[in-house]
N, CA, C and O atoms as a CHARMM CRD file, in Angstrom:
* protein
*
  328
    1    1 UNK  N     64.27800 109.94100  -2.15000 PROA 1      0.00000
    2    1 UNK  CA    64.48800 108.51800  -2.02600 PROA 1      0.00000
    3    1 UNK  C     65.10900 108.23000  -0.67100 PROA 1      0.00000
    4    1 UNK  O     65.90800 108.99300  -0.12700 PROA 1      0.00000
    5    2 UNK  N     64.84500 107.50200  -0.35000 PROA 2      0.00000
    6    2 UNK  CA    64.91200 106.48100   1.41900 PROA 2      0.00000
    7    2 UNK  C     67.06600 106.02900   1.22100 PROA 2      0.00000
    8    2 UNK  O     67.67700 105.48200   0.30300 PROA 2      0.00000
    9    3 UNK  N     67.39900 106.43300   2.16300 PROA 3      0.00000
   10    3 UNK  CA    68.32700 105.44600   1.94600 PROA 3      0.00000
   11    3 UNK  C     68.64700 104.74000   3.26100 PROA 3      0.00000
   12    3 UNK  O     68.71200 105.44100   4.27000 PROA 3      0.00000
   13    4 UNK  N     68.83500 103.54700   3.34600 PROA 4      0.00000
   14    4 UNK  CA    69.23300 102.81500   4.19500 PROA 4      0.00000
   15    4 UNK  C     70.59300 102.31100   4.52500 PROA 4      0.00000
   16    4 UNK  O     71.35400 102.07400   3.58700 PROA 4      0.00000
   17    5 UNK  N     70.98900 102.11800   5.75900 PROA 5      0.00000
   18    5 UNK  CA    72.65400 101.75600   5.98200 PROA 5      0.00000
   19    5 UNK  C     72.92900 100.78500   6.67600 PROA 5      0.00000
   20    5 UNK  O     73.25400 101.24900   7.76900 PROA 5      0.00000
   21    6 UNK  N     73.01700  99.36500   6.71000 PROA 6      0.00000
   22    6 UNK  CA    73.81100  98.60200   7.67600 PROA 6      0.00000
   23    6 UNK  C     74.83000  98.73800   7.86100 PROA 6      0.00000
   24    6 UNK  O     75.58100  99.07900   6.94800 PROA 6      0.00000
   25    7 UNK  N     75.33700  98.49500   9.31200 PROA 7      0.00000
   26    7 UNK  CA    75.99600  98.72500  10.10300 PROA 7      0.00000
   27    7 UNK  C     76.82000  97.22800  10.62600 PROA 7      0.00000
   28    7 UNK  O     76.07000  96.78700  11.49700 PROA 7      0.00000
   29    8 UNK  N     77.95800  96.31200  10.49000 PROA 8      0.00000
   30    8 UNK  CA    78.02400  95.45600  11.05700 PROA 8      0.00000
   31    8 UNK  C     79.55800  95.73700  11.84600 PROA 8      0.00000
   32    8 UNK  O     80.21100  96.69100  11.42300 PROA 8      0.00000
   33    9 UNK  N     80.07600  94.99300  12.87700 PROA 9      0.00000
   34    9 UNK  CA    80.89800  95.74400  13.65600 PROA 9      0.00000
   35    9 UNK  C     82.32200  95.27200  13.12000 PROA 9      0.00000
   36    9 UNK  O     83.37700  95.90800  13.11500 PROA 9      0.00000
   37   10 UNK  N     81.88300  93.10800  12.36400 PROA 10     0.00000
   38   10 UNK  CA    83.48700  92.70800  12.41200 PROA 10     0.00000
   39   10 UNK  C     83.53900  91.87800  11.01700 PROA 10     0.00000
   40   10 UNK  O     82.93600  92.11500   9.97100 PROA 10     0.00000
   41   11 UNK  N     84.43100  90.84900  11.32000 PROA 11     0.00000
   42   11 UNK  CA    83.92300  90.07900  10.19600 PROA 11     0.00000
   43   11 UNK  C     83.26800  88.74300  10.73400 PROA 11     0.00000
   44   11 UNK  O     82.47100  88.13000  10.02300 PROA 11     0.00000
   45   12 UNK  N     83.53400  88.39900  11.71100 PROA 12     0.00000
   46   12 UNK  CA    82.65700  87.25800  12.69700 PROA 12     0.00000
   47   12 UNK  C     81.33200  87.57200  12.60200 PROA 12     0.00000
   48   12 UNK  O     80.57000  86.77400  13.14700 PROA 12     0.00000
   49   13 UNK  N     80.74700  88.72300  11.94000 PROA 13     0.00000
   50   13 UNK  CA    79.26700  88.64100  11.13500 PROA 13     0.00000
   51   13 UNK  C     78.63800  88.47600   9.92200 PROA 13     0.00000
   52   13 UNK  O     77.48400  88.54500   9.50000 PROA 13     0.00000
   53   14 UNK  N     80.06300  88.16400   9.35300 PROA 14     0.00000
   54   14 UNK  CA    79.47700  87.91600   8.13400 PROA 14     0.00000
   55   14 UNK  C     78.61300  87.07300   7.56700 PROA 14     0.00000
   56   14 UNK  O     78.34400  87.05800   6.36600 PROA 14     0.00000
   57   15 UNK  N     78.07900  86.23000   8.54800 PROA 15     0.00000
   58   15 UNK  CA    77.02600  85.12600   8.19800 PROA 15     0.00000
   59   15 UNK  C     75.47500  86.09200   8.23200 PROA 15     0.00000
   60   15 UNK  O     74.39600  85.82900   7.70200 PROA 15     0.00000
   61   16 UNK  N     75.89600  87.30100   9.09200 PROA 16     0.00000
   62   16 UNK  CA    74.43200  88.03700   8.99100 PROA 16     0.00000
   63   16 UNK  C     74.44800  89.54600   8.17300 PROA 16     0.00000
   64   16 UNK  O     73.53000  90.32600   7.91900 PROA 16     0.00000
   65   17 UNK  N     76.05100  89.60000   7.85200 PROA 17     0.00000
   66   17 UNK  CA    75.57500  90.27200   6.65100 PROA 17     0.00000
   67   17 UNK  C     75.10600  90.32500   5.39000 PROA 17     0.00000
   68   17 UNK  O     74.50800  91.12000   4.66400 PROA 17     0.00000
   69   18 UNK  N     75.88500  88.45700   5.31800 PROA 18     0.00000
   70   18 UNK  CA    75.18500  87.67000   3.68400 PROA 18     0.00000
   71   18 UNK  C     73.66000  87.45300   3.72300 PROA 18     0.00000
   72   18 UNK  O     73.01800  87.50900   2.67400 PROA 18     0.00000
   73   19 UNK  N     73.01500  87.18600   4.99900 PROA 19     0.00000
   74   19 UNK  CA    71.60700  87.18800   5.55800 PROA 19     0.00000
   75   19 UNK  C     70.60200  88.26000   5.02600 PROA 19     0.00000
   76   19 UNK  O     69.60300  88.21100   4.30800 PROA 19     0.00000
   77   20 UNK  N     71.47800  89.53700   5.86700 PROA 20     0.00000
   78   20 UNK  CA    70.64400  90.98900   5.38500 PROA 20     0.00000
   79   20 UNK  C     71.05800  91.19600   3.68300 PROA 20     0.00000
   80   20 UNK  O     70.25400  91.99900   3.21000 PROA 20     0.00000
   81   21 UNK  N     71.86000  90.81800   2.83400 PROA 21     0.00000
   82   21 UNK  CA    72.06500  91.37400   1.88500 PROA 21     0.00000
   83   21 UNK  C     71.30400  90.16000   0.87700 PROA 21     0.00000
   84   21 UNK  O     70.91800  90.66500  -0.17700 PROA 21     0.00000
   85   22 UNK  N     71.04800  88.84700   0.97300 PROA 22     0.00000
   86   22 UNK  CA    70.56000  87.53600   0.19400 PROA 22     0.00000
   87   22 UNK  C     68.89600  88.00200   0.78100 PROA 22     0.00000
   88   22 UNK  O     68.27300  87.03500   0.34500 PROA 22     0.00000
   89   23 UNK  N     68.00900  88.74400   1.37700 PROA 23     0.00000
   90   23 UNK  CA    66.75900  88.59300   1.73200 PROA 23     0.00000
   91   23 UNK  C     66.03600  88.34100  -0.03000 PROA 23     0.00000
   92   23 UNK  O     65.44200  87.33100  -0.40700 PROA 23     0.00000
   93   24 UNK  N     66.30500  89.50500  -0.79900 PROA 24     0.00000
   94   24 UNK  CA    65.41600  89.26100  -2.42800 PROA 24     0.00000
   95   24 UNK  C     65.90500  87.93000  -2.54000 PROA 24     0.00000
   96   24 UNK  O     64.95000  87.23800  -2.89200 PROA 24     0.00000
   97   25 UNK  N     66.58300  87.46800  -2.45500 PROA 25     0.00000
   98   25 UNK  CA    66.62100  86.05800  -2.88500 PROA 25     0.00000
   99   25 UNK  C     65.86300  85.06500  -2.28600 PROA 25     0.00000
  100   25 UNK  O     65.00100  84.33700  -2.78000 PROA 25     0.00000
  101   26 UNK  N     66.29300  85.13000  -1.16800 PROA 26     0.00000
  102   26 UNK  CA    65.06100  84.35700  -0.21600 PROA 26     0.00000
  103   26 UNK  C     63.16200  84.65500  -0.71600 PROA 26     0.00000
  104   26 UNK  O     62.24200  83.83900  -0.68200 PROA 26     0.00000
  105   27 UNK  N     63.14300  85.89100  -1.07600 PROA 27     0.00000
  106   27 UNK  CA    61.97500  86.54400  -1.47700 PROA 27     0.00000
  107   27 UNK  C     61.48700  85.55400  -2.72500 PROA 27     0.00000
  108   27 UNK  O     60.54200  84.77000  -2.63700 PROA 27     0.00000
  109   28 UNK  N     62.43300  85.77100  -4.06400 PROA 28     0.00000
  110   28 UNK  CA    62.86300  85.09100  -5.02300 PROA 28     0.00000
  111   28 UNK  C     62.19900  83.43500  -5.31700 PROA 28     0.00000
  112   28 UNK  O     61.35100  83.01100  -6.10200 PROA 28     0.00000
  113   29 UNK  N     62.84200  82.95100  -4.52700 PROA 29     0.00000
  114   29 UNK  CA    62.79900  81.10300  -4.24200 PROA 29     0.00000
  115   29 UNK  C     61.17400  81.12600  -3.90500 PROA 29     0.00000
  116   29 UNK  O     60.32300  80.49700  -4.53400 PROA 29     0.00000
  117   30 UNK  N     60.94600  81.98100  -2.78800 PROA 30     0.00000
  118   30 UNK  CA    59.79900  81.04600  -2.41000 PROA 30     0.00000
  119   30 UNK  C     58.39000  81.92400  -3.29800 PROA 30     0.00000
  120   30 UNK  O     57.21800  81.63800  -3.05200 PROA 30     0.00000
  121   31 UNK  N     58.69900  82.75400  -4.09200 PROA 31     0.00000
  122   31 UNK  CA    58.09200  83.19200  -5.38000 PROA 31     0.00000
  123   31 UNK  C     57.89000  82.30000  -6.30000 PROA 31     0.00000
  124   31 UNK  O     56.74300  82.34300  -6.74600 PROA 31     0.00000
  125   32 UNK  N     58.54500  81.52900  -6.74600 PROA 32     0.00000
  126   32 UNK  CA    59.22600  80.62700  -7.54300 PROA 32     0.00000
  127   32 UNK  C     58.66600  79.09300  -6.83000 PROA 32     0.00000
  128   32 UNK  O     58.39700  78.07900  -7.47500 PROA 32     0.00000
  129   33 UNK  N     58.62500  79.17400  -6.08700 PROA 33     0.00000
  130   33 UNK  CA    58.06300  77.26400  -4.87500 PROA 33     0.00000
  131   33 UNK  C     56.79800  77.82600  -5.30300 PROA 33     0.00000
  132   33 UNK  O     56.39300  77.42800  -6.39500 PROA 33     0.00000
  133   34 UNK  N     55.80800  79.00100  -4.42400 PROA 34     0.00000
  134   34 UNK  CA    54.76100  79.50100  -4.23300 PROA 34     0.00000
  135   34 UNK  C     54.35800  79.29900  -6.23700 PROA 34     0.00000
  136   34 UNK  O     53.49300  78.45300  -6.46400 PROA 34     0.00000
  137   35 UNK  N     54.72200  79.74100  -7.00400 PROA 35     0.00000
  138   35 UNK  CA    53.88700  79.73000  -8.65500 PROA 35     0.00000
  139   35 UNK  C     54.47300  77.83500  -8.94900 PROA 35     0.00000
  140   35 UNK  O     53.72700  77.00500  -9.46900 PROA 35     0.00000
  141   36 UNK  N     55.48300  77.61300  -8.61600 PROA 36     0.00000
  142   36 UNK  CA    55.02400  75.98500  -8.90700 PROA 36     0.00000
  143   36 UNK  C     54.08400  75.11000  -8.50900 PROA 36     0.00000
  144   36 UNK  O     53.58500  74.22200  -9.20000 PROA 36     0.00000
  145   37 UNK  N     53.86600  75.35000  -7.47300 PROA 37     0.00000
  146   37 UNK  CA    52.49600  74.60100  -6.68000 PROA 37     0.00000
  147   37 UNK  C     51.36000  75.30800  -7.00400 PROA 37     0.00000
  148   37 UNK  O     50.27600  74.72600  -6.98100 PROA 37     0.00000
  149   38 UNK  N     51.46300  76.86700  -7.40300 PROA 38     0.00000
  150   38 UNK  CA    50.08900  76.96300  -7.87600 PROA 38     0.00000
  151   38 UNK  C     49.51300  76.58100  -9.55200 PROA 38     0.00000
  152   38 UNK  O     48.32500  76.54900  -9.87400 PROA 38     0.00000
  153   39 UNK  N     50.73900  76.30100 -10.51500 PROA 39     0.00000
  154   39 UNK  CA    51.23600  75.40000 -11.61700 PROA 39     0.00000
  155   39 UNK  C     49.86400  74.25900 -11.48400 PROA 39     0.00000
  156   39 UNK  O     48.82600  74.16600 -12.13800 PROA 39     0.00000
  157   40 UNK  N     50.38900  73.50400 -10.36500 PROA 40     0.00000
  158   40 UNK  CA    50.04900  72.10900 -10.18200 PROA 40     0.00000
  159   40 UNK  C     48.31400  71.84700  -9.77300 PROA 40     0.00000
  160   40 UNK  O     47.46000  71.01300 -10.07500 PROA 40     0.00000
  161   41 UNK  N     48.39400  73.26600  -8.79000 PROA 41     0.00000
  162   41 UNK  CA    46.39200  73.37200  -8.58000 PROA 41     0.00000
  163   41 UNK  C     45.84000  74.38500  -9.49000 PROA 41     0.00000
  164   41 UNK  O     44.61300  74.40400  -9.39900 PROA 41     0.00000
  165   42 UNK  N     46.16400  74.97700 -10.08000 PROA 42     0.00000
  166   42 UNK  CA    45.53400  76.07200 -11.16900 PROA 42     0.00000
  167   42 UNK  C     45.55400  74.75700 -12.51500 PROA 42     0.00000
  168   42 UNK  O     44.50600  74.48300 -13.10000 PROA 42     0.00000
  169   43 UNK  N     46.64100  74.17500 -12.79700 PROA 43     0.00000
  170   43 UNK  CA    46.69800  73.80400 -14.35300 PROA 43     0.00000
  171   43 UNK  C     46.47700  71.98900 -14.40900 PROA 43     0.00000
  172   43 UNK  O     46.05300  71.28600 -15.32600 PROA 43     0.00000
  173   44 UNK  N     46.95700  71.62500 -13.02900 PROA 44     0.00000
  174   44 UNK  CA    47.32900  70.05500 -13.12800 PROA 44     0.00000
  175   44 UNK  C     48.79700  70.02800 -13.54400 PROA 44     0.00000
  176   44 UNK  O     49.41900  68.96600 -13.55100 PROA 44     0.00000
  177   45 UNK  N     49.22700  70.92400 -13.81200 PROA 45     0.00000
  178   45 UNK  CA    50.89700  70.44600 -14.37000 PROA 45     0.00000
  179   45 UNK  C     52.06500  71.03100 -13.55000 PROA 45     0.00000
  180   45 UNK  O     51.76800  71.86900 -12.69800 PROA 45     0.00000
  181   46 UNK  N     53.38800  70.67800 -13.71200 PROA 46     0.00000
  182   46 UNK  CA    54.24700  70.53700 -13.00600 PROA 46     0.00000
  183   46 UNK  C     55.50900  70.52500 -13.48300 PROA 46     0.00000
  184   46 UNK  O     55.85800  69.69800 -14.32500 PROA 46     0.00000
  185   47 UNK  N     56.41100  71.54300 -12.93900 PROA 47     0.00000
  186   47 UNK  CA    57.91200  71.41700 -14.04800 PROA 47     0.00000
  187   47 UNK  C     58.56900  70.43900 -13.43400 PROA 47     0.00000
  188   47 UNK  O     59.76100  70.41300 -13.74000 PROA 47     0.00000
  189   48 UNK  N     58.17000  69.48800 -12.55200 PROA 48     0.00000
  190   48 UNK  CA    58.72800  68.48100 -11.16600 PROA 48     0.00000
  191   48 UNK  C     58.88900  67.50900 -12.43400 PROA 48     0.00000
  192   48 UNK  O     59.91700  67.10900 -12.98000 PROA 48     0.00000
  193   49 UNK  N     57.07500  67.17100 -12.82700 PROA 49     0.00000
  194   49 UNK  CA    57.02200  65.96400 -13.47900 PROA 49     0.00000
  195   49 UNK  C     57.16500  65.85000 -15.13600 PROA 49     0.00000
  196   49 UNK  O     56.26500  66.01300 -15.95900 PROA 49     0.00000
  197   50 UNK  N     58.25300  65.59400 -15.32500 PROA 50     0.00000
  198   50 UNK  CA    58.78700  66.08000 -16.97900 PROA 50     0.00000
  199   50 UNK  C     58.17300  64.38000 -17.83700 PROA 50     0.00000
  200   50 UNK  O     58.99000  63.77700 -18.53300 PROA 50     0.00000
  201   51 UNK  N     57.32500  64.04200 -17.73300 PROA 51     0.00000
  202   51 UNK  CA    57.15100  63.00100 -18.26300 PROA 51     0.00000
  203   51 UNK  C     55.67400  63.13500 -18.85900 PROA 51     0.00000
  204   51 UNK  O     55.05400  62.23100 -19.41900 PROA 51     0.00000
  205   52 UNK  N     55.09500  64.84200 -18.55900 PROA 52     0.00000
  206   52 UNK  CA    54.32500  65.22100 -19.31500 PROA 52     0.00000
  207   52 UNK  C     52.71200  65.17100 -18.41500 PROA 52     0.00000
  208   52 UNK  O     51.79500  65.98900 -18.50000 PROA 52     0.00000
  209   53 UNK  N     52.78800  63.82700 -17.50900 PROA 53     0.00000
  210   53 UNK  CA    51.75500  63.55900 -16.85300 PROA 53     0.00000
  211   53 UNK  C     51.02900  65.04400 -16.18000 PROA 53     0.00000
  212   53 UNK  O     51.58800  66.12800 -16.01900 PROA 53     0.00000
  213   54 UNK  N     49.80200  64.71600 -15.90700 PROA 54     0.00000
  214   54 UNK  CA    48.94800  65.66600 -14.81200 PROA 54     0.00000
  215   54 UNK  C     48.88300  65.09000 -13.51400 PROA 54     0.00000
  216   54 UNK  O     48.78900  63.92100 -13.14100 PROA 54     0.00000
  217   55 UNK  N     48.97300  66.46000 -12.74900 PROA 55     0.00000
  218   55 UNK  CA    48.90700  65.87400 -11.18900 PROA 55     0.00000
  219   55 UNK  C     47.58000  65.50400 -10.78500 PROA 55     0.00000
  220   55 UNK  O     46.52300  66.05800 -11.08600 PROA 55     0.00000
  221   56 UNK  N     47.84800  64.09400  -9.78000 PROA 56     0.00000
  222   56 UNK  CA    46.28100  63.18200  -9.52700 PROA 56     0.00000
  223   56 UNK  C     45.66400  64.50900  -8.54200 PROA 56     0.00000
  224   56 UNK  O     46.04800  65.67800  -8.57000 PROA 56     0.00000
  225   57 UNK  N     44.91300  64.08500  -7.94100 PROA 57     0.00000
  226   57 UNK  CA    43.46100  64.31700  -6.96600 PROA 57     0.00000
  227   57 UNK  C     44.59700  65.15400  -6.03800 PROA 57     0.00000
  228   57 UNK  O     44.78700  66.36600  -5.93300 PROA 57     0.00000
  229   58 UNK  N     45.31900  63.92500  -5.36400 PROA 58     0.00000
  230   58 UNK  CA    46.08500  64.11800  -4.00600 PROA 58     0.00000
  231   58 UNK  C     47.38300  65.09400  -4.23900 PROA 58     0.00000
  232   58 UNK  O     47.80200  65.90600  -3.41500 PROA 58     0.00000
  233   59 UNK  N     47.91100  64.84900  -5.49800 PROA 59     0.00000
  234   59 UNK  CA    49.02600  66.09900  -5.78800 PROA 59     0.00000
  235   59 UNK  C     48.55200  67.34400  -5.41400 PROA 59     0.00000
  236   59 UNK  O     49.12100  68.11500  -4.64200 PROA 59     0.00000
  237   60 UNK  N     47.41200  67.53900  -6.02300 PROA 60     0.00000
  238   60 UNK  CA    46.31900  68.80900  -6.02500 PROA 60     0.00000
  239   60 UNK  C     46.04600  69.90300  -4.81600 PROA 60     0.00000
  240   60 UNK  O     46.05900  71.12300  -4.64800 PROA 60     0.00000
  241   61 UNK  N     45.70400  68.27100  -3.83200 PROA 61     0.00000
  242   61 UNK  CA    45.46500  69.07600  -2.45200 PROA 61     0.00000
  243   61 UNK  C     46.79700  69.28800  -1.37700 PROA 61     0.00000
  244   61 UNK  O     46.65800  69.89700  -0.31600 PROA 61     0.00000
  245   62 UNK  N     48.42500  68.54800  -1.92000 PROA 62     0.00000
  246   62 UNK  CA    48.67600  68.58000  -1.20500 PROA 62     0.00000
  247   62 UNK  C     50.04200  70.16600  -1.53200 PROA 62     0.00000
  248   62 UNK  O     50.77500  70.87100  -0.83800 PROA 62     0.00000
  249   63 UNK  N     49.66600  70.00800  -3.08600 PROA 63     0.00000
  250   63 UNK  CA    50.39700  71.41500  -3.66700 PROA 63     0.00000
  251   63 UNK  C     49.35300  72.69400  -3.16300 PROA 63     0.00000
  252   63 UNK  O     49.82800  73.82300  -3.28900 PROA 63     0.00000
  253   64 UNK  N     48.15600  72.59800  -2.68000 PROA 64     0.00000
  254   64 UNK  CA    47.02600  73.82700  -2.41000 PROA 64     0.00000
  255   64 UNK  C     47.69100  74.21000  -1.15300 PROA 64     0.00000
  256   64 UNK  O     48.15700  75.33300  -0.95900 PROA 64     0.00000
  257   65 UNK  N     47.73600  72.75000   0.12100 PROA 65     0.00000
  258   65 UNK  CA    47.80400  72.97900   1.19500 PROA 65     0.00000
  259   65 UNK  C     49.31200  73.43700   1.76200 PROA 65     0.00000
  260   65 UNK  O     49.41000  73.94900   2.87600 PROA 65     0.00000
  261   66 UNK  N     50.39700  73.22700   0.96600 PROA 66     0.00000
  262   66 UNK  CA    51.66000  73.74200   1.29300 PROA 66     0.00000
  263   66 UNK  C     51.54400  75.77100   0.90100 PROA 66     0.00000
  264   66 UNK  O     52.07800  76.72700   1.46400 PROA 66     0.00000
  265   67 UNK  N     50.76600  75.69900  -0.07900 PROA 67     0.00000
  266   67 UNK  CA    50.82600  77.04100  -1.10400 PROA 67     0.00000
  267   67 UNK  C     50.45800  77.98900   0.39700 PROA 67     0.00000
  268   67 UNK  O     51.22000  78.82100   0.88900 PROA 67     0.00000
  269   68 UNK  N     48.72500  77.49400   1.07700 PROA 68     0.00000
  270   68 UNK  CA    48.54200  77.83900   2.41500 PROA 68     0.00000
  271   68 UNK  C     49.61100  78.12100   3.31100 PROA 68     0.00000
  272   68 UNK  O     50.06200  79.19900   3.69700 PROA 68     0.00000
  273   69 UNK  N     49.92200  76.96900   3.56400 PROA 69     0.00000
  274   69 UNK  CA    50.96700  77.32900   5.17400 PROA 69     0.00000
  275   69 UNK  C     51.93600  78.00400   4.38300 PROA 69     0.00000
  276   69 UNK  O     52.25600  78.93100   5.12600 PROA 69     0.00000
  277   70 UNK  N     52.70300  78.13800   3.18800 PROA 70     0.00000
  278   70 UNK  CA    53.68000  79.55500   2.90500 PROA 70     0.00000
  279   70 UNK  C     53.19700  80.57600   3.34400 PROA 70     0.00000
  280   70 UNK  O     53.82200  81.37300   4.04400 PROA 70     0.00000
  281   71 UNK  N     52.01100  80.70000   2.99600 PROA 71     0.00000
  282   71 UNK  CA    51.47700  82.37900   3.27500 PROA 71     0.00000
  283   71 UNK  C     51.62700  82.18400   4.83900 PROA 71     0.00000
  284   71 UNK  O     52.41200  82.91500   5.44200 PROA 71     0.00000
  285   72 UNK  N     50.85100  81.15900   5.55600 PROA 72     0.00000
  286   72 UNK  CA    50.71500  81.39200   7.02800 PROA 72     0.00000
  287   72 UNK  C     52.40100  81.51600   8.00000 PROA 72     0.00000
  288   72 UNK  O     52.72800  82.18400   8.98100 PROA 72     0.00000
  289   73 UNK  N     53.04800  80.64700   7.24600 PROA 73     0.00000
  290   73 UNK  CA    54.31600  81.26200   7.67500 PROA 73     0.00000
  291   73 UNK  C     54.82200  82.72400   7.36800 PROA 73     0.00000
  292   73 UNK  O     55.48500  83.29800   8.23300 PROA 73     0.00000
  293   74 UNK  N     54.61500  83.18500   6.49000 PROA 74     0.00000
  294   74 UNK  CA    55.42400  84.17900   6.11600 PROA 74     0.00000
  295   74 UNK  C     54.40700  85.35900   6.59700 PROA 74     0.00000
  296   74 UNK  O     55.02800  86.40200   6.80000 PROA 74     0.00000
  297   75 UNK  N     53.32800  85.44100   6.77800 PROA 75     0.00000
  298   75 UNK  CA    52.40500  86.30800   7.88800 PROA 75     0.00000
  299   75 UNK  C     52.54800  85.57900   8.78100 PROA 75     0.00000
  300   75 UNK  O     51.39200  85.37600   9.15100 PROA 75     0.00000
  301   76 UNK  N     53.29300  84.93700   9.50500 PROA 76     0.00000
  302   76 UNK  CA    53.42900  85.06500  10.71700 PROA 76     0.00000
  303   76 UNK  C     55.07800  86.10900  10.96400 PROA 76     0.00000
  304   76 UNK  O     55.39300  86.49700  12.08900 PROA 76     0.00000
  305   77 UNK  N     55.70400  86.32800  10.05900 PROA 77     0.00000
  306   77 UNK  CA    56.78500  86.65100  10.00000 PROA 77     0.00000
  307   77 UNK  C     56.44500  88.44700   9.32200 PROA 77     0.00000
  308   77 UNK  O     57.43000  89.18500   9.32400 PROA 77     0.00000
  309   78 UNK  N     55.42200  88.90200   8.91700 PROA 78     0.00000
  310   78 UNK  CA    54.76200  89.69000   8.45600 PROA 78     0.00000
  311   78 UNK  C     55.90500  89.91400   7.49800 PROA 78     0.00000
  312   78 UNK  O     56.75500  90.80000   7.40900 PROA 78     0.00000
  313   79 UNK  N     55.56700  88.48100   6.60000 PROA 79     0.00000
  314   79 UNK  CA    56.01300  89.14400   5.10600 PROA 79     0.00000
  315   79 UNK  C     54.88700  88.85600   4.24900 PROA 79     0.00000
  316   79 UNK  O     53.98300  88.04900   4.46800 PROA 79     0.00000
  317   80 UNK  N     55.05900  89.67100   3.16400 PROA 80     0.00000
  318   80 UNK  CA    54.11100  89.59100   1.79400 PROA 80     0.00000
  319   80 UNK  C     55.06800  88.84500   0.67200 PROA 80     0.00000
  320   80 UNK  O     56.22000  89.19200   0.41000 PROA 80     0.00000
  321   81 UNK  N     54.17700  87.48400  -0.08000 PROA 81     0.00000
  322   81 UNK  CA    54.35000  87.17400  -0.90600 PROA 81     0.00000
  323   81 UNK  C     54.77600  87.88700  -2.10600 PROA 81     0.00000
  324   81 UNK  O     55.93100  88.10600  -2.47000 PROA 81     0.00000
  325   82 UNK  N     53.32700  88.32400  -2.85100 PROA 82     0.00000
  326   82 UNK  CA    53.04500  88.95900  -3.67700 PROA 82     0.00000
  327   82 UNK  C     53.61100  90.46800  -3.59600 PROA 82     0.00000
  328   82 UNK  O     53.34800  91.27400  -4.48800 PROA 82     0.00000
C-alpha cells in the first residue's frame, strides 16, 4: 500500500492544509450537484422542487448543459467525476 505524507511548514497554512485534507469532500458535493441535475434530465424530477412538479423543456436543457461544463471544468483540472 502507497503511503502518502504532507508536509506543511507553520500554522499560517492552515487554510491549505484544510484544502489538501477537505478534497473527498469537494469530490463529494459536486457528485451530489452532478446526480441532481442528472435527476432532472434522466427523470424530469428534482429534490429542488418539493411541490412534486416535473421539470419544463428549459429546466431540462439547462440542468444537461451545467451537468456538461462540470465535466469540462473538472477535465480541465484533470479530475474524474465518476
Amino acid at each position: 500500500m502507497a503511503k502518502v505524507i504532507l508536509e506543511f511548514d507553520s500554522i499560517e497554512e492552515q487554510d491549505a492544509i484544510k484544502s489538501a485534507l477537505d478534497g473527498y469532500k469537494w469530490k463529494l458535493a459536486m457528485y451530489d450537484l452532478d446526480q441532481e441535475l442528472r435527476s432532472t434530465t434522466k427523470y424530469g424530477t428534482s429534490h429542488i422542487k418539493r411541490d412534486g412538479s416535473h421539470a419544463c423543456e428549459v429546466e431540462d436543457s439547462v440542468a444537461e448543459r451545467y451537468r456538461n461544463m462540470i465535466r469540462e471544468i473538472l477535465s480541465g483540472y484533470e479530475l474524474i467525476l465518476d
